[in-house]
C-alpha positions in Angstrom: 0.0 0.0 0.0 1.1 3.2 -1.2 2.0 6.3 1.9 -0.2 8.8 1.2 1.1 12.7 0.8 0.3 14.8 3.6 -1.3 18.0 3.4 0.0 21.0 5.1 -3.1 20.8 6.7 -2.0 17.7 8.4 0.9 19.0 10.1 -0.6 21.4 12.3 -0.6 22.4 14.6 3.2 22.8 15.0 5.5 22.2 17.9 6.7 25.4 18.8 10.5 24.5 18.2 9.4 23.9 14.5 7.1 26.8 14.2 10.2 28.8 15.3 12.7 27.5 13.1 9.9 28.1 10.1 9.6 31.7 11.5 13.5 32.3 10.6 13.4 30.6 7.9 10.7 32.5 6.6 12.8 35.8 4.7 15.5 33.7 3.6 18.3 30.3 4.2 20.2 30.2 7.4 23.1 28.0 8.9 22.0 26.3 12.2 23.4 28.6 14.5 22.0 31.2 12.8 18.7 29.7 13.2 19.2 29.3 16.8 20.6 32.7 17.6 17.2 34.6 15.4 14.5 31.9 17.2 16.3 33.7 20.8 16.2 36.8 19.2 12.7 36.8 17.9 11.4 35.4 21.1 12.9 38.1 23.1 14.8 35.6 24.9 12.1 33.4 26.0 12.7 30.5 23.2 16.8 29.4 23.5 17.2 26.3 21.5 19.6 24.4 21.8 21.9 21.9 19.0 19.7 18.7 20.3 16.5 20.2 19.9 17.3 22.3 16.9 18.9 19.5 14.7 16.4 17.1 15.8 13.7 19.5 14.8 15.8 19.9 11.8 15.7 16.4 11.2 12.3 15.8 11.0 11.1 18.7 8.9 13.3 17.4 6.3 11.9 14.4 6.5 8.3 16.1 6.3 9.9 18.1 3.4 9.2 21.2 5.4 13.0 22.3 5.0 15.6 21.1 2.6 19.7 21.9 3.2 21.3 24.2 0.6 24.1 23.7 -1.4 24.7 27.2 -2.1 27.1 29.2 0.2 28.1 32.5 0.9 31.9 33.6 0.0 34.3 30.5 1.0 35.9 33.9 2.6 33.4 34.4 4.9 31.8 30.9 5.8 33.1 27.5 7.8 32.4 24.9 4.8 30.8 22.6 8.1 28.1 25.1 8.1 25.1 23.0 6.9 22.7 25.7 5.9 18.9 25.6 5.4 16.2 27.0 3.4 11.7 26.6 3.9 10.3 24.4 1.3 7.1 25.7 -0.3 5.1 23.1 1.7 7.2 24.4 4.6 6.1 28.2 4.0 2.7 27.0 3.1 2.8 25.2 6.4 4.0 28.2 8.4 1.2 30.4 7.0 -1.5 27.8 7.7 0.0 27.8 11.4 0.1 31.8 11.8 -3.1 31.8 11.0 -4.5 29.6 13.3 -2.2 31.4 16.1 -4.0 34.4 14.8 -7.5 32.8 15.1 -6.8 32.1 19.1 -5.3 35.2 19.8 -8.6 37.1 18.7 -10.6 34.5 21.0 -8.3 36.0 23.9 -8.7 39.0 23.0 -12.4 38.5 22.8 -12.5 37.4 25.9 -10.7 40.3 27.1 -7.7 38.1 28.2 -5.1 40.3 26.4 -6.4 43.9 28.2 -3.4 46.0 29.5 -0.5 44.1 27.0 0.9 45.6 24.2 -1.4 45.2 21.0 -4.0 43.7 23.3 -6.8 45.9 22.7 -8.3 47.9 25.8 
């Protein structure tokens, strides 16, 4: 019996590791490191990922076909050839959206329940 193809639909919703590493993936390829250092960085500190989780993570997305590893490189001048360096797929980016959106669906429940009063974009 033939696997079947899943739909992006059937990935949600995300871990947030994987929704992270999505997230800076999202404008453009990055080495792992880099990956780790923006997830910190866009989290404000909150999300610090470390090599087992990250790679892991890593690991199955490409395996879900969520991220692929890159070839391309910047100038040998300015780059450790062990980087390993990775770029969204478009079921990956389609994926991300699908997930953003559904974030976006239960923040306006909290804020319709008035959960999100008194914090930055929170409403009231």
């Amino acid at each position: 019996m033939a696997k079947m193809m899943k739909t992006p639909e059937d990935l949600l919703p995300l871990t947030p590791a994987v929704f992270n590493i999505l997230l800076a993936l999202a404008d453009g390829e990055k080495h792992g490191y880099g990956i780790m250092l923006e997830v910190e960085e866009n989290t404000n500190g909150q999300m610090q990922m470390g090599p087992g989780t990250l790679y892991g993570s890593i690991k199955r997305m490409l395996k879900a076909g969520l991220v692929e590893e890159t070839d391309e490189r910047p100038d040998p001048e300015l780059d450790d050839q062990r980087r390993r360096y990775y770029r969204a797929t478009g079921m990956g980016q389609r994926v991300l959206r699908l997930e953003a959106e559904r974030l976006a669906g239960q923040v306006a429940l909290a804020r319709a329940k008035d959960l999100l009063a008194g914090i930055a974009g929170g409403g009231a």
